[in-house]
C-alpha positions as CSV (number, residue, x, y, z in Angstrom):
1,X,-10.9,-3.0,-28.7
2,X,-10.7,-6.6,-26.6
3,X,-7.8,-7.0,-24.4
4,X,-6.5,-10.6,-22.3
5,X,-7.3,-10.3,-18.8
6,X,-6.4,-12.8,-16.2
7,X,-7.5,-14.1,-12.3
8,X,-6.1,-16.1,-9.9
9,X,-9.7,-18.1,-9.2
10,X,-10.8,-21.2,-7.8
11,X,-11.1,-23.1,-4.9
12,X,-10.3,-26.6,-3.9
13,X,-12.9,-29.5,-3.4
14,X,-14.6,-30.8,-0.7
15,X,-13.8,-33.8,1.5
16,X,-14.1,-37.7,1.2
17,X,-12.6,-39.7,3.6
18,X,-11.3,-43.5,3.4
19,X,-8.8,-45.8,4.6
20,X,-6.7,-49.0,2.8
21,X,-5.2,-51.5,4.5
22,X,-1.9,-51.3,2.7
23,X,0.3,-48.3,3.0
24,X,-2.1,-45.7,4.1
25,X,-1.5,-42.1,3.1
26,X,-3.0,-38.7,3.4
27,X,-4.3,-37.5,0.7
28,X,-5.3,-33.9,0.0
29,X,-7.6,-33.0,-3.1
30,X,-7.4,-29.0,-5.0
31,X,-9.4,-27.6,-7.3
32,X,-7.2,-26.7,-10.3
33,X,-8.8,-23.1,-10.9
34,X,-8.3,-21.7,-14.0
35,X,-9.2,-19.2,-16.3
36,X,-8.9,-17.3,-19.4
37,X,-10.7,-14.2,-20.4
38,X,-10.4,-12.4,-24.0
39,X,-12.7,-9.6,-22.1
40,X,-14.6,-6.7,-24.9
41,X,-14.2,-3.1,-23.8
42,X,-15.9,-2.4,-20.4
43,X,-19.4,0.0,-20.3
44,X,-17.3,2.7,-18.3
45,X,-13.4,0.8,-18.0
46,X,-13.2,0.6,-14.9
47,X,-10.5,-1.9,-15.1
48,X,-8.4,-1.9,-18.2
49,X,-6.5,-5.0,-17.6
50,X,-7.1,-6.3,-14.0
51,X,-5.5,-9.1,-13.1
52,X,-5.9,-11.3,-10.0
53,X,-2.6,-14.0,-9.4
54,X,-2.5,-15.7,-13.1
55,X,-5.2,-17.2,-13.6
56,X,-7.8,-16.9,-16.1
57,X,-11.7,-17.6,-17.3
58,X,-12.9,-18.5,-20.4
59,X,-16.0,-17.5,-21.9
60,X,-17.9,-20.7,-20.7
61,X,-16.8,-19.8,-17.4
62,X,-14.0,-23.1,-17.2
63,X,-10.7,-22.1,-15.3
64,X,-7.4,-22.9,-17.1
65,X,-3.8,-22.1,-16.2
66,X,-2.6,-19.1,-18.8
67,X,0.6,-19.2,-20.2
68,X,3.2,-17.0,-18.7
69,X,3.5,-15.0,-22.4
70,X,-0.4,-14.3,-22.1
71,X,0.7,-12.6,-18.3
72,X,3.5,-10.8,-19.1
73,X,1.0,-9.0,-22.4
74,X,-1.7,-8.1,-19.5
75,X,1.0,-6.4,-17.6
76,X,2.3,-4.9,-20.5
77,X,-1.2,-3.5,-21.3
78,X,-2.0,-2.2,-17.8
79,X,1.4,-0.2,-17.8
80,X,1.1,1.3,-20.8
81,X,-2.3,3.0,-20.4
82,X,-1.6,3.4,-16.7
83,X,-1.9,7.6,-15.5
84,X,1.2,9.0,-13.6
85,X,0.4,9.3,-9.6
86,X,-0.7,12.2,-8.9
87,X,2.4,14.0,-6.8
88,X,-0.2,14.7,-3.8
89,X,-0.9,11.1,-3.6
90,X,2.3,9.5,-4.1
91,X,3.7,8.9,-0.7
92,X,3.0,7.2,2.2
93,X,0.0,8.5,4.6
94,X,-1.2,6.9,8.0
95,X,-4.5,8.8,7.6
96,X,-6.1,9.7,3.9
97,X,-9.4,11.2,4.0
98,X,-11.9,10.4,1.1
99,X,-15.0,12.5,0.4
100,X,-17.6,10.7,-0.6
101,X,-19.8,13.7,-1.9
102,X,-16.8,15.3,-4.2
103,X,-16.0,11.2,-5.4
104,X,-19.7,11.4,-6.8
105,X,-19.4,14.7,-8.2
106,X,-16.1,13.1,-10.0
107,X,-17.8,10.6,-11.4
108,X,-20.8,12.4,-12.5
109,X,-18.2,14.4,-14.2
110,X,-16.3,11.6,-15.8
111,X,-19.4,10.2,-16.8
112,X,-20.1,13.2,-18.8
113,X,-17.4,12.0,-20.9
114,X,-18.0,9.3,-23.4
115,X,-14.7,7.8,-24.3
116,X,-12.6,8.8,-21.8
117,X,-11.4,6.4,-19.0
118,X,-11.9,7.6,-15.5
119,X,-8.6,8.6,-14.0
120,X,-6.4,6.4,-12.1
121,X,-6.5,8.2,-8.6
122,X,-10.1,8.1,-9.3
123,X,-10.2,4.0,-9.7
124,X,-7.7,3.3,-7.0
125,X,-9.6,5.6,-4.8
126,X,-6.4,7.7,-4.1
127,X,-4.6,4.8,-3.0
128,X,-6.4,3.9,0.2
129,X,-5.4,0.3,1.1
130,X,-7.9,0.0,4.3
131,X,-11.1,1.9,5.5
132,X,-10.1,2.4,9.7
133,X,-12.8,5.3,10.1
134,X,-16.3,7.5,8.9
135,X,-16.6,10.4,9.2
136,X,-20.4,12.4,9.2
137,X,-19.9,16.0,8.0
138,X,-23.5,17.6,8.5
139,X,-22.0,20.8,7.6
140,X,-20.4,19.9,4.6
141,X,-23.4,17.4,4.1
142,X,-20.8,14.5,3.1
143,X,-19.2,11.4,4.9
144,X,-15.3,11.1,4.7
145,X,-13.9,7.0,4.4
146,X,-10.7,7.6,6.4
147,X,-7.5,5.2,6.7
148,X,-3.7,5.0,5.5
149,X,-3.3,5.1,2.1
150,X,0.2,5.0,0.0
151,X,1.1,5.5,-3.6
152,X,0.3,3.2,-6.3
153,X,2.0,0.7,-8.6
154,X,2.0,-2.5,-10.3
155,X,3.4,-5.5,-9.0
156,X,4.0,-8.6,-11.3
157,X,0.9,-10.4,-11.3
158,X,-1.1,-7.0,-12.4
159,X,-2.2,-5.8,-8.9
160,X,-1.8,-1.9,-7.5
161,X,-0.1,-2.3,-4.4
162,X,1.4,0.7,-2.4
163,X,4.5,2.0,-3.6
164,X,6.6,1.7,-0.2
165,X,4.4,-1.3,2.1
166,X,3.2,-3.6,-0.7
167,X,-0.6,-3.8,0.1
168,X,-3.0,-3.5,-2.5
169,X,-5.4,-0.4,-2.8
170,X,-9.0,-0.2,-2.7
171,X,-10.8,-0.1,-5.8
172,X,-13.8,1.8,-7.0
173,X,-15.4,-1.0,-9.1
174,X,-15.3,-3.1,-5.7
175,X,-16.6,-0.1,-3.6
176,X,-20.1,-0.2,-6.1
177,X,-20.1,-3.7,-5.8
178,X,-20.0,-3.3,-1.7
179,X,-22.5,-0.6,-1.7
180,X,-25.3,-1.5,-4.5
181,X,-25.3,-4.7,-2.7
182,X,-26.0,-4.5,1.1
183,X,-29.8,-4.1,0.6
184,X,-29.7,-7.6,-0.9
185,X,-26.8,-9.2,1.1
186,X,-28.7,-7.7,4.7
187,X,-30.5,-10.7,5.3
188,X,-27.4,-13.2,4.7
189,X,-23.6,-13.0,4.3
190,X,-21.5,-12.5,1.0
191,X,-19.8,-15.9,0.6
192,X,-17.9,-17.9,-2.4
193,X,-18.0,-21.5,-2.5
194,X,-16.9,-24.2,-4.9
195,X,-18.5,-27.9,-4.2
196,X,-18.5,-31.2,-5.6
197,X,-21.1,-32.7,-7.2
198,X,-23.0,-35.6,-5.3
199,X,-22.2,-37.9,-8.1
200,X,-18.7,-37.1,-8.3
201,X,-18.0,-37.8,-4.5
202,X,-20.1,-40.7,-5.0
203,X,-18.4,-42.3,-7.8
204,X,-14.9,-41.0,-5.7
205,X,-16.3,-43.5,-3.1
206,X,-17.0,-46.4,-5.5
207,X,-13.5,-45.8,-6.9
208,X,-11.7,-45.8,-3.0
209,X,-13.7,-49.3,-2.3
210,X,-12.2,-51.3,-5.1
211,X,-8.6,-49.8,-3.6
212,X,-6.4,-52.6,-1.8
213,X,-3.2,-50.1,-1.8
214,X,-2.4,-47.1,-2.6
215,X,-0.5,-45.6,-5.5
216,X,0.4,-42.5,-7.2
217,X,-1.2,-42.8,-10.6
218,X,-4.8,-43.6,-8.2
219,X,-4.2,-39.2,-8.1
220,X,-5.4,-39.1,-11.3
221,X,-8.2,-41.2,-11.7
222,X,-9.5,-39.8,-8.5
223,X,-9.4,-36.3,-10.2
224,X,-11.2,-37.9,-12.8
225,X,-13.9,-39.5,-11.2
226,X,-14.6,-36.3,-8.8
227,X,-15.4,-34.1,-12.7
228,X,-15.6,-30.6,-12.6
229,X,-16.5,-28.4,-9.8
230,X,-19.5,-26.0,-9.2
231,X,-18.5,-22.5,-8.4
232,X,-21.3,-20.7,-6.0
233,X,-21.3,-16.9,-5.1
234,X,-23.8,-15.2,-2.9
235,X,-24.8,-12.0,-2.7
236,X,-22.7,-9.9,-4.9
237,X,-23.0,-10.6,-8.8
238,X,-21.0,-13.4,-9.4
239,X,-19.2,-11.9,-12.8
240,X,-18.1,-9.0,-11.1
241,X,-14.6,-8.0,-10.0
242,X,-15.6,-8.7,-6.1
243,X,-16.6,-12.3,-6.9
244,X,-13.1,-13.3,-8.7
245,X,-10.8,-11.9,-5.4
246,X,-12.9,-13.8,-3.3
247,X,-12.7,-17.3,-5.0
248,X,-9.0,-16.3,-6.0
249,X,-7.8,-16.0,-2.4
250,X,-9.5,-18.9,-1.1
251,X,-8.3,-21.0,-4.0
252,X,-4.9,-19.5,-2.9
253,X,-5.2,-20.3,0.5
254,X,-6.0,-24.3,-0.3
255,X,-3.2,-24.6,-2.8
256,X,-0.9,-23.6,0.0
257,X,-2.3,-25.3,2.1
258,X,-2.2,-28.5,0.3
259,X,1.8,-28.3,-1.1
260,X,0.4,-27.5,-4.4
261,X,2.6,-23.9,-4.2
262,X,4.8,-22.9,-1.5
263,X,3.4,-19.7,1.0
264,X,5.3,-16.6,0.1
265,X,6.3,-16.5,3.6
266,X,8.3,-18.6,5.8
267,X,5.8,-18.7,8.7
268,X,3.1,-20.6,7.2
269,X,4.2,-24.3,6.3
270,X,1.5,-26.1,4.0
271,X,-1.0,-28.3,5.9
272,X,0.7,-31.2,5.0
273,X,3.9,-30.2,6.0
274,X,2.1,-30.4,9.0
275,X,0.6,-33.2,8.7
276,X,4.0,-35.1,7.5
277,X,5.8,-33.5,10.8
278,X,3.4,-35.8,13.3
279,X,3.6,-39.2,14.1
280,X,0.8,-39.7,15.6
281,X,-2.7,-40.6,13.7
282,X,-4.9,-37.6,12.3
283,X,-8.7,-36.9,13.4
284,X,-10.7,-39.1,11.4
285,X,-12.8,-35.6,10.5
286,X,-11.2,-34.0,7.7
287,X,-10.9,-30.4,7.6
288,X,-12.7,-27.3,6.3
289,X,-11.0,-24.0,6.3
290,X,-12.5,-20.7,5.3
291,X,-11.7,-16.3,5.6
292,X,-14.2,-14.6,7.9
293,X,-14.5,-11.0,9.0
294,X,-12.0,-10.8,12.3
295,X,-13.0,-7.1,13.5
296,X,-12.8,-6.1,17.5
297,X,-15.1,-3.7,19.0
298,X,-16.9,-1.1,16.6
299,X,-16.3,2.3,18.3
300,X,-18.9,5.5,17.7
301,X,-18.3,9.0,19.5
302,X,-21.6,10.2,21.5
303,X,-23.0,11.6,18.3
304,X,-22.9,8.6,16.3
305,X,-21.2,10.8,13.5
306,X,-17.7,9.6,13.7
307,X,-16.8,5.0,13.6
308,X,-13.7,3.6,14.0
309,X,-13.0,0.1,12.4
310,X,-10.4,-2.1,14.7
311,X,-8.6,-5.5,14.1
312,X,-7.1,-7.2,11.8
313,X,-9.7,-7.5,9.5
314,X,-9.4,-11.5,8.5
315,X,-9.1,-14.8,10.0
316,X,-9.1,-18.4,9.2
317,X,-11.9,-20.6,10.5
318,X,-12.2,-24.3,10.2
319,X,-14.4,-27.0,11.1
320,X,-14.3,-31.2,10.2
321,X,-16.4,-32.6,7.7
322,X,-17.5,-36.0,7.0
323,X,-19.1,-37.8,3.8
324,X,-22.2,-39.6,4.7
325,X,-23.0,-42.7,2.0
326,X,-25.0,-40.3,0.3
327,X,-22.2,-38.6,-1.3
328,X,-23.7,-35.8,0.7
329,X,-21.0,-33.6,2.8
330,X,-21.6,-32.9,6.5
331,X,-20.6,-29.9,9.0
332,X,-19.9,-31.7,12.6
333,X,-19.5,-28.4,14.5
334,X,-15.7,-30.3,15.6
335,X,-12.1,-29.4,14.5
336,X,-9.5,-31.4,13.7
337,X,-6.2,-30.1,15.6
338,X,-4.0,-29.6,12.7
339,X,-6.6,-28.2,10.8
340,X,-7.2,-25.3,13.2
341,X,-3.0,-25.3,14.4
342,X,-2.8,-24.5,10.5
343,X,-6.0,-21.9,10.4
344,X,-4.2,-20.1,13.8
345,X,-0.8,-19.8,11.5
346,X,-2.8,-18.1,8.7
347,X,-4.4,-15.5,11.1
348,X,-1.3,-15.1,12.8
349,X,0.3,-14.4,10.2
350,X,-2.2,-12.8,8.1
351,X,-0.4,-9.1,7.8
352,X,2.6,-10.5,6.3
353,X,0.9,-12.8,3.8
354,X,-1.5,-10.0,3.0
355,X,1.9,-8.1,1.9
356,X,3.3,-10.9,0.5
357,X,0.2,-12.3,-1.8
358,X,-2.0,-8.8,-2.5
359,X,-4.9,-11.0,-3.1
360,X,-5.0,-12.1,0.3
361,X,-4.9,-8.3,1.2
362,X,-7.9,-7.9,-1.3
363,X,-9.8,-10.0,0.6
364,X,-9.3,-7.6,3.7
365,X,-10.4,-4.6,1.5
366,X,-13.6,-6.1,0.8
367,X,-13.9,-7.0,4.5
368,X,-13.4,-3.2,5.0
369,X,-15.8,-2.3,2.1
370,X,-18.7,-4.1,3.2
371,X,-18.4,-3.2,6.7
372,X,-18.7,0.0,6.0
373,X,-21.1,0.2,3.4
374,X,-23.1,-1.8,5.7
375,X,-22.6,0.4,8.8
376,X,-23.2,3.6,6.6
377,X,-26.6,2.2,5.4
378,X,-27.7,0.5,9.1
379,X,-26.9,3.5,11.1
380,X,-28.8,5.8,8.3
381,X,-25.4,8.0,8.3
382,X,-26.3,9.4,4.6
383,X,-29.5,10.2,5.8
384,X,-28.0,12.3,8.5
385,X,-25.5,13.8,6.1
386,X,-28.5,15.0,4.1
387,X,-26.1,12.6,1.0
388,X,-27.5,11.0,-1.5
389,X,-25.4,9.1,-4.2
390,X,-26.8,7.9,-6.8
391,X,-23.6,7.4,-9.2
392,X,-22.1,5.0,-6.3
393,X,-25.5,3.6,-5.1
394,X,-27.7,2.8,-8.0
395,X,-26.8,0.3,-10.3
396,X,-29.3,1.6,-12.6
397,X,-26.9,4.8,-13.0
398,X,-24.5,5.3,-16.0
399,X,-21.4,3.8,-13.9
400,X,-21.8,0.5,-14.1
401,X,-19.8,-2.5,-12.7
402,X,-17.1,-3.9,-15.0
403,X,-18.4,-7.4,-15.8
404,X,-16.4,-10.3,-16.8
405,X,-17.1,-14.2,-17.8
406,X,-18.3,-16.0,-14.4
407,X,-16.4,-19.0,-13.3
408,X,-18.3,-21.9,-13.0
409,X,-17.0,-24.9,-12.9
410,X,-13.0,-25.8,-12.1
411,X,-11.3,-29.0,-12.3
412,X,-9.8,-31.5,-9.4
413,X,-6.3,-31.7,-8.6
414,X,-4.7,-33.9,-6.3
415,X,-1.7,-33.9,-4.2
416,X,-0.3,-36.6,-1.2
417,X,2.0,-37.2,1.5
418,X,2.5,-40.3,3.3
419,X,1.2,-40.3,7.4
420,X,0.7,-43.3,9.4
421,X,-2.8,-44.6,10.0
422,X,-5.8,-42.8,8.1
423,X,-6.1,-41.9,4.6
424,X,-7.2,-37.9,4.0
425,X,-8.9,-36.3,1.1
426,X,-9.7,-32.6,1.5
427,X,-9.1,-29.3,1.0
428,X,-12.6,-27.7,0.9
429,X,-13.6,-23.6,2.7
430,X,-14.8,-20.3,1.4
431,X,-14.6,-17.1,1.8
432,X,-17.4,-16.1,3.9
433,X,-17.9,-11.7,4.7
434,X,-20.7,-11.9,7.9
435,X,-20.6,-8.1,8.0
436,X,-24.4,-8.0,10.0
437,X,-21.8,-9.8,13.2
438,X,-19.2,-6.9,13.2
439,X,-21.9,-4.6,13.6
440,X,-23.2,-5.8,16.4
441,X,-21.0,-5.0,18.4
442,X,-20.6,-1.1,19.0
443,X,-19.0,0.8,21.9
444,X,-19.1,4.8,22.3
445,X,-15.5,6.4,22.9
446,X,-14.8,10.2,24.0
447,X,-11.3,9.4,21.8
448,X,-13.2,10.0,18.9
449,X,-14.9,13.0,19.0
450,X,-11.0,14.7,18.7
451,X,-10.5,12.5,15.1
452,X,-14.0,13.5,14.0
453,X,-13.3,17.0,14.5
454,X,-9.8,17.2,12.9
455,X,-11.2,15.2,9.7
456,X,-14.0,17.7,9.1
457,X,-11.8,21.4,10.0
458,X,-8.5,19.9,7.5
459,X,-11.0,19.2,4.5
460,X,-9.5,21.1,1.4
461,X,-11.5,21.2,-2.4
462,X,-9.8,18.2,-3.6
463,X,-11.9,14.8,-3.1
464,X,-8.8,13.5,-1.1
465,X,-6.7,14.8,1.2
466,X,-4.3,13.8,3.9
């Protein structure tokens, strides 16, 4: 049986820069990201109904807005096959422990049977919403993901969020992603990207020369001229679950950015807000903006058995770009001041947004996922653990990734304000998950010997505990 799924995805377009003699403006360029997915039953259903902020794919991979009817059915569809949480599960904890041993015996055993979805506490990985330690039982030959962790439910655009704070859980399907992954993604980072074609920013550049002055309805044959989009995703499979949250949130991020949807919190104006509140001229760069891991410290007790995770987990980078005559987009290495005044408002920020918009909180999870995939397979902690597990490792095993159509190409939408002295046309970034960086940087501390200890002694039969 085929259900409607939807996903927030895209991302917005790179940058062309110009200038008119007559009324100059700035003028910011977004990808209109759209999609819409009539999606077959999934190998193992891992995600019923999984929506990521409206927005949809179609089967050629083009993004489309869906109509709020087609939204309101997905919910509809999630809630009605939803499980009850389990009562152990359903409040608040600071510190969840997950066994990573009795999760693969789980899904050995759900695997056994054909037909049968695997169980919501299961999927939503008992509700853990972030990954702040590992654990190493040697005894109990099994590794422990540790971190708060809240009760489940879903919130209007189809996401599980905690119960009482909001953030989204963790999900399995993104956890196999993370760790069936990080033997290809060692050498480079996991990254999204959506870019321009040279011959649309070309033929933008034709179209700018023949402008004397500026007016509105120039918008749309400027979206016109740029064409579609190319949507790019390294490292992870690009139809996978992982792949839509990371191209969602960035095309998120540049819609807000560019007044093309207000932030759901005060705090963060939209770029040009900013831009409109100056008086002075802008850079003549225009700006890039992008998510990055934003970790402190990694922490290990004198055993190397027991990590901590610190910091915030995201932040927002940016960097100036300029079109050459090539139609060919250059990194300078330089930032614009109210590109990176914006970028510091986002990290600032970031905890409330993340509350506010799950998917930017989704990011963060996969922040937390692939550092810690990464840091279990570089420090040879399974190994140590005497572990092996194949259901979550191998992708050749009989849990398979939930696929869906792969965006490809998006559309360009455009949006203006007026500003004194240059002309502006951006809105290009990524999401980009250097998780080799974070652990790189590693400090032993006696603290954690106590939290290692306590973790392993309070372990009970269940899979998760608190």
């Amino acid at each position: 049986m085929s259900q409607v799924c939807r996903d927030v995805l895209s991302r917005p377009v790179q940058t062309v820069r110009c200038g008119w003699r007559v009324t100059p403006v700035a003028l910011a360029f977004l990808l209109e990201a759209l999609l819409l997915a009539n999606v077959a039953q999934a190998q193992v259903g891992l995600f019923r109904g999984s929506a990521v902020g409206g927005v949809a794919i179609d089967a050629e991979g083009v993004l489309r807005q869906p109509a709020v009817a087609d939204l309101r059915a997905v919910r509809e569809q999630v809630l009605q096959a939803a499980q009850p949480v389990p009562e152990g599960l359903s409040r608040f904890s600071p510190s969840r422990k997950i066994s990573l041993r009795r999760l693969e015996q789980a899904l050995v055993v759900a695997a056994s049977q054909p037909g049968e979805p695997i169980p919501d506490d299961i999927r939503y990985l008992a509700g853990l919403q972030r990954i702040e330690a590992i654990v190493v039982d040697t005894d109990a030959h099994d590794i422990l993901l540790v971190g708060p962790a809240d009760g489940w439910t879903l919130d209007e655009r189809s996401v599980m969020v905690g119960q009482h704070n909001g953030l989204p859980t963790l999900l399995l399907d993104d956890l196999l992603v993370a760790f069936r992954s990080m033997r290809e993604a060692a050498s480079g980072n996991i990254t999204c990207s959506i870019d321009p074609t040279p011959a649309g920013l070309q033929a933008v550049q034709n179209l700018l020369r023949r402008q004397k002055t500026f007016q509105p309805a120039v918008i749309r044959a400027i979206e016109e001229a740029m064409g579609p989009q190319q949507i790019t995703v390294q490292g992870i499979p690009s139809d996978s679950h992982f792949a839509r949250v990371m191209v969602g949130a960035d095309y998120r991020m540049k819609r807000i950015a560019m007044n093309l949807e207000p932030a759901p919190i005060a705090q963060l104006p939209g770029f040009l807000d900013l831009v409109a509140s100056k008086r002075g001229k802008l850079s003549t760069m225009t700006p890039r903006w992008w998510m990055a891991c934003n970790y402190q410290t990694l922490l290990r007790d004198q055993a190397g058995l027991t990590w901590q995770l610190q910091g915030q987990g995201v932040k927002v980078m940016t960097e100036a770009d300029v079109l050459g005559n090539n139609g060919q987009v250059q990194h300078t290495g330089k930032r614009d001041p109210l590109a990176q005044q914006w970028a510091d408002l986002m990290t600032q920020h970031f905890e409330a947004l993340a509350t506010a918009d799950p998917l930017f909180g989704q990011v963060r999870n996969l922040m937390d996922l692939c550092v810690a995939t990464a840091l279990i397979e570089k420090e040879g902690l399974l190994e140590r653990a005497a572990l092996d597990l194949p259901m979550l490792r191998d992708a050749q095993s009989s849990l398979a990734v939930e696929q869906w159509p792969a965006p490809k190409t998006v559309a360009t939408q455009g949006s203006f304000v007026r500003q004194r002295g240059t002309v502006l046309i951006t809105a290009s970034g990524g999401v980009d998950i250097d998780f080799a960086a974070v652990l790189q940087k590693v400090e032993q501390s006696p603290q954690l010997e106590q939290l290692g200890k306590q973790s392993r002694t309070a372990a009970p039969p269940s899979w998760a505990w608190d």
